[in-house]
N, C-alpha and C positions, 0 to 999 in steps of 0.2 A: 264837124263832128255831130252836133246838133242833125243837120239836116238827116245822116247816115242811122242815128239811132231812131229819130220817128218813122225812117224808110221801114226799119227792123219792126216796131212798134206794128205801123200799119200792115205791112207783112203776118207778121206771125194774128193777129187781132183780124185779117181775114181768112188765115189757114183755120182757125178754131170756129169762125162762124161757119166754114164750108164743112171740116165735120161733122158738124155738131144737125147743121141741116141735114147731110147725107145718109147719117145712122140715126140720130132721134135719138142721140145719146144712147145708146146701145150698152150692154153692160161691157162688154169686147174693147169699148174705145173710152169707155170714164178716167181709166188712167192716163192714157194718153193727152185728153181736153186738162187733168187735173195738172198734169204736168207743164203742159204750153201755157195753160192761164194762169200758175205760178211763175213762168219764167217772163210774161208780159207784164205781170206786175212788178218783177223785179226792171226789167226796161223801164217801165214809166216810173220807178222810183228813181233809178240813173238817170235819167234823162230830168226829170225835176231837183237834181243836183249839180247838173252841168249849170255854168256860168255861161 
């Protein structure tokens, strides 16, 4: 279980760096980065609750 959520973790934490390079943060995509980088910190908070 562990291994599948930092698959996710790492996943999603290079989909926001490839935005984020490809627009220069654009006003078009803030939502979108503001969204994936809430929902990776909600991963790394699950994932720091796994046993």
């Amino acid at each position: 279980m562990k291994e599948q959520v930092d698959s996710l973790i790492t996943e999603l934490a290079s989909h926001i760096t490839e935005v984020v390079q490809k627009n220069n943060v654009s006003c078009s995509y803030e939502n979108e980065i503001a969204d994936k980088t809430k929902a990776l910190a909600q991963l790394i908070t699950a994932r720091a609750q796994l046993k």
